[in-house]
N, CA, C and O atoms as a GROMACS GRO file, in nm:
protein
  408
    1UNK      N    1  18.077  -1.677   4.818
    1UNK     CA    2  17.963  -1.646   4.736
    1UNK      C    3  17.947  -1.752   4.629
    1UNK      O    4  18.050  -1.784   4.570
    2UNK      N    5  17.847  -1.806   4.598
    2UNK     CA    6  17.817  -1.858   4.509
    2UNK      C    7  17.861  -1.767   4.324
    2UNK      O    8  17.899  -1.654   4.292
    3UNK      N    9  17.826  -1.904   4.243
    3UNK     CA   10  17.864  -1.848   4.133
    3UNK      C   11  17.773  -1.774   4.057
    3UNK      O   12  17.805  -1.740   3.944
    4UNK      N   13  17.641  -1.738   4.113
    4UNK     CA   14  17.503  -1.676   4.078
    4UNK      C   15  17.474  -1.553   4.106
    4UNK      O   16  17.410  -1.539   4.210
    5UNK      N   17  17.506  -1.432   4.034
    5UNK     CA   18  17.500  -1.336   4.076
    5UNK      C   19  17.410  -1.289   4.197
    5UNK      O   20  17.307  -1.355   4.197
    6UNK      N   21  17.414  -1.192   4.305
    6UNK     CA   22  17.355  -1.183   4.392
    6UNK      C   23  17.243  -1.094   4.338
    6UNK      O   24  17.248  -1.064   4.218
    7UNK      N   25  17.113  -1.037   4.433
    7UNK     CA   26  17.002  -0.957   4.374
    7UNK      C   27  17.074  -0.855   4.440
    7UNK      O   28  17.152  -0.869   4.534
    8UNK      N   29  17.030  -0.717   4.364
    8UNK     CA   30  17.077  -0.561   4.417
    8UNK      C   31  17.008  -0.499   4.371
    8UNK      O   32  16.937  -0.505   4.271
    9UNK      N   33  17.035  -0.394   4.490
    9UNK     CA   34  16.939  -0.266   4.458
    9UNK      C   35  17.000  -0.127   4.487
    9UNK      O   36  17.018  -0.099   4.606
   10UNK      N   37  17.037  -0.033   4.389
   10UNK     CA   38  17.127   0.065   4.447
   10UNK      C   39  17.016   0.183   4.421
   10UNK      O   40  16.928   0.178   4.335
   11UNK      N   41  17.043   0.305   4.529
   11UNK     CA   42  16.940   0.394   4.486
   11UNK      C   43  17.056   0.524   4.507
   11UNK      O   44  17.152   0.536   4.584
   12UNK      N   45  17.005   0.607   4.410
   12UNK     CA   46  17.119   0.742   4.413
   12UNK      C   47  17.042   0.852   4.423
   12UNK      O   48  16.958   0.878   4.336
   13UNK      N   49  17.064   0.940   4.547
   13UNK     CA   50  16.949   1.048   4.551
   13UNK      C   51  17.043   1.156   4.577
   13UNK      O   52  17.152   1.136   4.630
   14UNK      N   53  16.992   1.297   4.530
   14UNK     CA   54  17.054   1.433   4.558
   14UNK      C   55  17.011   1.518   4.460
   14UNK      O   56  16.898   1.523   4.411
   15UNK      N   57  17.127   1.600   4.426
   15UNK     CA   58  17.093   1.712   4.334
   15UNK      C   59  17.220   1.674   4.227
   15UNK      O   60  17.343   1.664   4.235
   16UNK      N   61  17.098   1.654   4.106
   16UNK     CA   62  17.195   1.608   3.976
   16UNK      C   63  17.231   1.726   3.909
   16UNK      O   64  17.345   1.739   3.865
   17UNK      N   65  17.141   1.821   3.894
   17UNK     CA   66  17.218   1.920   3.829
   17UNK      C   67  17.114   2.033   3.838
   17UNK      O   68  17.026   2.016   3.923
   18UNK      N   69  17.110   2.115   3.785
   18UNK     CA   70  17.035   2.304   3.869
   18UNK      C   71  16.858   2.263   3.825
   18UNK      O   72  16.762   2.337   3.846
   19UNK      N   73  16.856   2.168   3.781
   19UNK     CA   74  16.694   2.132   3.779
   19UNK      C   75  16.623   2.094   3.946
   19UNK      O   76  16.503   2.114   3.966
   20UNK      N   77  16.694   2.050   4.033
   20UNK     CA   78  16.652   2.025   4.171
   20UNK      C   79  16.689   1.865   4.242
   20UNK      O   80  16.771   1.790   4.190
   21UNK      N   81  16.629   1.838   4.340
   21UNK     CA   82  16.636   1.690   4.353
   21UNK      C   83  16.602   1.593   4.335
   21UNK      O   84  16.481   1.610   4.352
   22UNK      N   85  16.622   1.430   4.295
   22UNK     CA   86  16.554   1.349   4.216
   22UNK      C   87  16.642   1.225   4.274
   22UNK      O   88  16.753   1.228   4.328
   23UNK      N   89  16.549   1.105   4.245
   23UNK     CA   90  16.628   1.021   4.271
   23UNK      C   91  16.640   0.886   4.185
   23UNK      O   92  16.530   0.845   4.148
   24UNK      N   93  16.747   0.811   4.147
   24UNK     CA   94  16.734   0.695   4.072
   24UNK      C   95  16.731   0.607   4.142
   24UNK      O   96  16.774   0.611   4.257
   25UNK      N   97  16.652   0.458   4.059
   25UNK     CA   98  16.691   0.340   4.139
   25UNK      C   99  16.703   0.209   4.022
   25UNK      O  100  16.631   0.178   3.927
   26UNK      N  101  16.811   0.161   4.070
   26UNK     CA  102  16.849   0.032   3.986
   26UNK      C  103  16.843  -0.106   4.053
   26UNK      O  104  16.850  -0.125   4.175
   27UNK      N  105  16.835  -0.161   3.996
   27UNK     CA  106  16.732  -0.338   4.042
   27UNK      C  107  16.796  -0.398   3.958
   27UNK      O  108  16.806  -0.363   3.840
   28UNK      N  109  16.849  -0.502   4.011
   28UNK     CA  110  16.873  -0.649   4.003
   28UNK      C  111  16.899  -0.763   4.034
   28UNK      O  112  16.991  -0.794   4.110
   29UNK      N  113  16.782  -0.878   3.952
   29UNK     CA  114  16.754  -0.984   4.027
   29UNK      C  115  16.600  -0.937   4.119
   29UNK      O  116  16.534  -0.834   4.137
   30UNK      N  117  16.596  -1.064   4.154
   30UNK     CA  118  16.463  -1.098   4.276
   30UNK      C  119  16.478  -1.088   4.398
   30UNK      O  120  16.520  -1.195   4.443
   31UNK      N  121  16.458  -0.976   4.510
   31UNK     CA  122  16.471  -0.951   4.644
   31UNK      C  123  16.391  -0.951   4.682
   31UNK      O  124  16.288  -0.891   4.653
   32UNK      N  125  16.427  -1.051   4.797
   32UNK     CA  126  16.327  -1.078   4.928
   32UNK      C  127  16.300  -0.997   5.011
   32UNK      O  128  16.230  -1.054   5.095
   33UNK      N  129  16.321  -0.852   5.047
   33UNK     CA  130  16.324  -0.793   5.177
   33UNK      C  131  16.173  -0.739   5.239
   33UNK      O  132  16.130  -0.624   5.252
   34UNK      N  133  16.105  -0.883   5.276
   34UNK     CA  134  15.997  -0.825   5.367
   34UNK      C  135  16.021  -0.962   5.479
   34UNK      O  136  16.085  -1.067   5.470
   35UNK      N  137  15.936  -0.904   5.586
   35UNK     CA  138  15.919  -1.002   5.724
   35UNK      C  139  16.047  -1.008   5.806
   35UNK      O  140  16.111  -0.905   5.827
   36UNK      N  141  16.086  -1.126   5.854
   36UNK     CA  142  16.211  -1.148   5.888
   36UNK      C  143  16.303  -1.181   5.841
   36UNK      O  144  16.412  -1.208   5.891
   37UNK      N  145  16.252  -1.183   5.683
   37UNK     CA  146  16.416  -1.215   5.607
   37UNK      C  147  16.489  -1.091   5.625
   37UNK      O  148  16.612  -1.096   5.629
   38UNK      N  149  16.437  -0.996   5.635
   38UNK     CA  150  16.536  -0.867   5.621
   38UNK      C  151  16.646  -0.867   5.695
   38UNK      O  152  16.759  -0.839   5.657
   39UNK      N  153  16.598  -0.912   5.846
   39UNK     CA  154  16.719  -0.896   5.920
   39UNK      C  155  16.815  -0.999   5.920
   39UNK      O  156  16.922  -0.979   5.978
   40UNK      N  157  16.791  -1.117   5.859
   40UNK     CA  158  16.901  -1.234   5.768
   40UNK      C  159  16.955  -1.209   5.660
   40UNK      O  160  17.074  -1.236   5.647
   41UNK      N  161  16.891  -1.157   5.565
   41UNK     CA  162  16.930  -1.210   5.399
   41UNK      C  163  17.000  -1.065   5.343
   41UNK      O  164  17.091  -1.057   5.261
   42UNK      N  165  16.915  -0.928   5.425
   42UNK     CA  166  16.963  -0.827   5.325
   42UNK      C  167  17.099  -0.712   5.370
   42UNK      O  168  17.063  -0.634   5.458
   43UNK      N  169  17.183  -0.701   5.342
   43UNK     CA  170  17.284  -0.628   5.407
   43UNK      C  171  17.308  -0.489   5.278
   43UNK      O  172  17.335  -0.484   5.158
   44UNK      N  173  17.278  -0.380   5.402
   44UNK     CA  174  17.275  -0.271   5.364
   44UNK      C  175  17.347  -0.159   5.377
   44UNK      O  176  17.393  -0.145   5.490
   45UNK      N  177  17.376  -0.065   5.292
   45UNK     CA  178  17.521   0.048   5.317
   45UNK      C  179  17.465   0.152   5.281
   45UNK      O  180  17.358   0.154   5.221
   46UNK      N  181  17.530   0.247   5.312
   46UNK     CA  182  17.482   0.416   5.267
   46UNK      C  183  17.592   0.494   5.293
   46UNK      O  184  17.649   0.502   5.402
   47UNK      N  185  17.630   0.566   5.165
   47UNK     CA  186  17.722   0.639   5.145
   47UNK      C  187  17.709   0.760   5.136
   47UNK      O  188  17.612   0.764   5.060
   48UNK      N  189  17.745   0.906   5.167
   48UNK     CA  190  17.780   1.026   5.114
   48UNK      C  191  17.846   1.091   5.008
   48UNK      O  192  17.922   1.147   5.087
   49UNK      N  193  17.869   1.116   4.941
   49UNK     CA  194  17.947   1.198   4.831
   49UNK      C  195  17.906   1.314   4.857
   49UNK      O  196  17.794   1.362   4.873
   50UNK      N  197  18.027   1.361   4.859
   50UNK     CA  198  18.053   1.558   4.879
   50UNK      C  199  18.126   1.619   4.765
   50UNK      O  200  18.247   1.636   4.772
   51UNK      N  201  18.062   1.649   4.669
   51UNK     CA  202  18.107   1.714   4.530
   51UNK      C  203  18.115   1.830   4.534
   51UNK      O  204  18.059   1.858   4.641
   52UNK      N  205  18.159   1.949   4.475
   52UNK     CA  206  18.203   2.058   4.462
   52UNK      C  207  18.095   2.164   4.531
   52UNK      O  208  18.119   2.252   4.614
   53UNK      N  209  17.955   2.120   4.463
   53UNK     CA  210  17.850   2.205   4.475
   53UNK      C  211  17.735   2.153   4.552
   53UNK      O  212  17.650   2.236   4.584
   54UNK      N  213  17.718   2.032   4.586
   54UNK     CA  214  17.589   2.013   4.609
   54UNK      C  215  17.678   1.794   4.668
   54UNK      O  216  17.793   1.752   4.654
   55UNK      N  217  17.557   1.725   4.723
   55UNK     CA  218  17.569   1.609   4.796
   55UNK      C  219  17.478   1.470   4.724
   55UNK      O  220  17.363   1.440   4.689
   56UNK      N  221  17.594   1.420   4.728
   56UNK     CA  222  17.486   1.238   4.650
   56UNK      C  223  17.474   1.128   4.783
   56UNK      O  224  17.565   1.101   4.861
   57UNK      N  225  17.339   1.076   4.784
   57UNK     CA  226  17.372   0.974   4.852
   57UNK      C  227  17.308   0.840   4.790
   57UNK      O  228  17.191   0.829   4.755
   58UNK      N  229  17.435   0.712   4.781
   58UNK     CA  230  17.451   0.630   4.750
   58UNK      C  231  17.345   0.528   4.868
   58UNK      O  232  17.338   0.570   4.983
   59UNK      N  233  17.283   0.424   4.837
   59UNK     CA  234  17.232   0.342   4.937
   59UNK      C  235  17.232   0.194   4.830
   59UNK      O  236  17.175   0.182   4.722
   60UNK      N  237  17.320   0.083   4.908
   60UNK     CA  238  17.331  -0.006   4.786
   60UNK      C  239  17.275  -0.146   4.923
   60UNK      O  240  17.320  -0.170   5.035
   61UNK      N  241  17.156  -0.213   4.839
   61UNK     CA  242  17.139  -0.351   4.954
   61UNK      C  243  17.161  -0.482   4.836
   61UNK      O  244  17.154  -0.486   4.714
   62UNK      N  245  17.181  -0.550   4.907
   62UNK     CA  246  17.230  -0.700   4.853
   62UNK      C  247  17.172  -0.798   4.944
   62UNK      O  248  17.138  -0.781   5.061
   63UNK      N  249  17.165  -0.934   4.850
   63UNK     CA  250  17.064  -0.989   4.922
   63UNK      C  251  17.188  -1.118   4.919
   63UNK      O  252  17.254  -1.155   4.823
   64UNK      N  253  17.190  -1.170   5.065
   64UNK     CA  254  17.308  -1.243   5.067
   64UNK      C  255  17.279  -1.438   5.085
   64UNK      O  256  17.229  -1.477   5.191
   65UNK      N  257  17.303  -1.508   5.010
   65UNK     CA  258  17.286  -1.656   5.001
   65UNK      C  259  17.254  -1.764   5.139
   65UNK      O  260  17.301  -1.769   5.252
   66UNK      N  261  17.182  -1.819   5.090
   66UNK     CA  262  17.132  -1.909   5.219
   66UNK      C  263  17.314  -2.015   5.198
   66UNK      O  264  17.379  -2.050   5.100
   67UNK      N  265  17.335  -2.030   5.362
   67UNK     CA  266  17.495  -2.086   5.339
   67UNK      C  267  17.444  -2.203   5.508
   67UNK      O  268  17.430  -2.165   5.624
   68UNK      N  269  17.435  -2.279   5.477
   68UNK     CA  270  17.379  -2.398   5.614
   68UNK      C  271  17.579  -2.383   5.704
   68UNK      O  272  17.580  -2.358   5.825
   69UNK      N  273  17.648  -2.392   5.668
   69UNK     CA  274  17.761  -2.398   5.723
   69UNK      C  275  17.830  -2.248   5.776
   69UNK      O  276  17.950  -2.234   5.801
   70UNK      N  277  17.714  -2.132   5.787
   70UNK     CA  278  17.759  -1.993   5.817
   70UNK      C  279  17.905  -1.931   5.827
   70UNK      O  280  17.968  -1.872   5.915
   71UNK      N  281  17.928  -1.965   5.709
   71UNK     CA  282  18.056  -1.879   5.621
   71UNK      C  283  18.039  -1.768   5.539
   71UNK      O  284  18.091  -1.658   5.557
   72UNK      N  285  17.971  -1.798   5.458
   72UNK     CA  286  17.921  -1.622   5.402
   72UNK      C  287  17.772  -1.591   5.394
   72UNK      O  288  17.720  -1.534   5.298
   73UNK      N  289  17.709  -1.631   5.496
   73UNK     CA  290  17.532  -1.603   5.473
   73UNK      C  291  17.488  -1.657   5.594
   73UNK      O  292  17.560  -1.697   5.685
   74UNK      N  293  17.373  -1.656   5.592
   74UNK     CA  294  17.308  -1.684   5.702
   74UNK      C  295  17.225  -1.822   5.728
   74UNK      O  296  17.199  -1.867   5.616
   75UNK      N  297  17.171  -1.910   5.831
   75UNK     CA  298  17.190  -2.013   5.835
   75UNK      C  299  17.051  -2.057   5.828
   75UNK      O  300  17.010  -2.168   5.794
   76UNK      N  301  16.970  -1.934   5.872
   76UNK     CA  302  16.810  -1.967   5.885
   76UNK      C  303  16.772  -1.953   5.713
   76UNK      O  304  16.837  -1.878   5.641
   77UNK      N  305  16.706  -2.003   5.683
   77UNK     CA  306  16.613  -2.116   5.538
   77UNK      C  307  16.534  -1.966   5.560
   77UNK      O  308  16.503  -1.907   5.664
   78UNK      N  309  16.516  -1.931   5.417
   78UNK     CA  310  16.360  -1.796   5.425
   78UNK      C  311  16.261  -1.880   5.428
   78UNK      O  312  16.272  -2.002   5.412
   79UNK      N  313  16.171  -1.827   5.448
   79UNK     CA  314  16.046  -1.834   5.519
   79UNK      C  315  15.964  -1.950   5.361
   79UNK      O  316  15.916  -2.062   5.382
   80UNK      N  317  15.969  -1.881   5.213
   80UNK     CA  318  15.931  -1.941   5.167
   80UNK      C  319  15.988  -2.072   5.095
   80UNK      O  320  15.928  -2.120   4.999
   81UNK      N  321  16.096  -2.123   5.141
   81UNK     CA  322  16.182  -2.248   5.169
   81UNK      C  323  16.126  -2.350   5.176
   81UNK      O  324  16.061  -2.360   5.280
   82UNK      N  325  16.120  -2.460   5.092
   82UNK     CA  326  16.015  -2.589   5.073
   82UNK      C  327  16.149  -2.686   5.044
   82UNK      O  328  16.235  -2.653   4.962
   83UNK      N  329  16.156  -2.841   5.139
   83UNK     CA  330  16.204  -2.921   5.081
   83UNK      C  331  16.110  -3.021   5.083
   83UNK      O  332  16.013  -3.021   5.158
   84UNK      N  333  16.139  -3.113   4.996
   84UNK     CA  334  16.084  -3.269   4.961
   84UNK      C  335  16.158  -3.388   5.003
   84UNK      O  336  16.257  -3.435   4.946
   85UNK      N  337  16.104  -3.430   5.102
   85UNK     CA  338  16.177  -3.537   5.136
   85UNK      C  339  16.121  -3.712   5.099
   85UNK      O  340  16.020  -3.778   5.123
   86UNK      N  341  16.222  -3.731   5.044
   86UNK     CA  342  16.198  -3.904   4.958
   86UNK      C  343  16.110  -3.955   5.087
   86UNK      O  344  16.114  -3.900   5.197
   87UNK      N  345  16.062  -4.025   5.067
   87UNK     CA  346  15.924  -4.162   5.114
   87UNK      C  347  15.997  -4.239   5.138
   87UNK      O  348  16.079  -4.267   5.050
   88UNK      N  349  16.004  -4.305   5.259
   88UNK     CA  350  16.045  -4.440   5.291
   88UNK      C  351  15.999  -4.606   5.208
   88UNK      O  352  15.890  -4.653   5.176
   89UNK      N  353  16.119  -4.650   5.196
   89UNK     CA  354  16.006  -4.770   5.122
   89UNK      C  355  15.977  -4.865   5.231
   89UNK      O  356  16.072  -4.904   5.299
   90UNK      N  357  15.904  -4.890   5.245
   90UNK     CA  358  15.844  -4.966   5.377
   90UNK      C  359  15.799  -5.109   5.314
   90UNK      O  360  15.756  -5.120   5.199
   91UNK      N  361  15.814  -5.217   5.403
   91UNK     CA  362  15.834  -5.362   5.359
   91UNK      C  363  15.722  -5.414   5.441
   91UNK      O  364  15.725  -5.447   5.559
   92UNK      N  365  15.596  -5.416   5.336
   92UNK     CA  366  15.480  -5.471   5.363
   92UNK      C  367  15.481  -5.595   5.394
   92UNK      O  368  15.512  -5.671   5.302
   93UNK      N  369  15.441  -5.675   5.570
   93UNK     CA  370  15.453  -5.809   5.603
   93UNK      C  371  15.340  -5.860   5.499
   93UNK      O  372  15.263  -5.782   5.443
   94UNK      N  373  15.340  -5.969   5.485
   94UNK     CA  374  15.294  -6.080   5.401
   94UNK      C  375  15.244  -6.154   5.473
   94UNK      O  376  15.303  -6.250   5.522
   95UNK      N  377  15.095  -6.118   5.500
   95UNK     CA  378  14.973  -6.281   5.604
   95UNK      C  379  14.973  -6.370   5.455
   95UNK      O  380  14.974  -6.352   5.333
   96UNK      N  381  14.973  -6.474   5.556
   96UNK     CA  382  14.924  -6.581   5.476
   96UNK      C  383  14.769  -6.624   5.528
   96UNK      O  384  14.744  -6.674   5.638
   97UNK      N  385  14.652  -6.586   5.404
   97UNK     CA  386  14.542  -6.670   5.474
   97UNK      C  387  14.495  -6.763   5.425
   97UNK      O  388  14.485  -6.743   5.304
   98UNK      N  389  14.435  -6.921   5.469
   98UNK     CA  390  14.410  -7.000   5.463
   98UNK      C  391  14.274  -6.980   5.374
   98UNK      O  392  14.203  -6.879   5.368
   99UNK      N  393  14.263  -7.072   5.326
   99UNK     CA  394  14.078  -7.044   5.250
   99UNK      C  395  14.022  -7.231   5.256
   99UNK      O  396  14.070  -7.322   5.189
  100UNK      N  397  13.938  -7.237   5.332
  100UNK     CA  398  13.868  -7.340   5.348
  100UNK      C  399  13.754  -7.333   5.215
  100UNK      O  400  13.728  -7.221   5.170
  101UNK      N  401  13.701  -7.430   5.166
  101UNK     CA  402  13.656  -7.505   5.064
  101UNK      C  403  13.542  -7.579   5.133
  101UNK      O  404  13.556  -7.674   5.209
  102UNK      N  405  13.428  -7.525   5.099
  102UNK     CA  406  13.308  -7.658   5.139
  102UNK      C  407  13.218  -7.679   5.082
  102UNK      O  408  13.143  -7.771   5.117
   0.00000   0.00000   0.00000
């Protein structure tokens, strides 16, 4: 992983307490998950909790680093991915033209 925190998104749904069901959601960072990045960039979990009285469920996604050498990420560039590539310097031949005089 890089040294840049990753983007997340955790959402916690169930029954918090005798008021009924509700759900939170916490965000952080900038996530990509539409088109085909989803099935590259975002890796997703979902948990259960079984508490005394009643059930939580945890759902936490992370959005995982573009890595060209596929060690911890994925290798395809997202979609809105722009590089700039330097200009060749190109070595303009040199005519020589004559100029007549009359």
């Amino acid at each position: 992983w890089s040294s840049v925190c990753a983007p997340c998104t955790v959402v916690q749904s169930g029954l918090m307490a005798q008021d009924g069901a509700e759900s939170m959601k916490f965000v952080d960072g900038v996530m990509i998950h539409t088109r085909d990045s989803i099935n590259y960039y975002i890796d997703t979990t979902l948990h259960h909790v079984l508490l005394r009285s009643h059930m939580l469920g945890v759902k936490v996604k992370m959005m995982l680093s573009w890595d060209p050498c596929v060690k911890n990420g994925p290798k395809k560039s997202l979609l809105d991915h722009r590089s700039i590539v330097d200009s060749k310097d190109e070595i303009l031949s040199t005519i020589s033209i004559s100029r007549t005089t009359g």
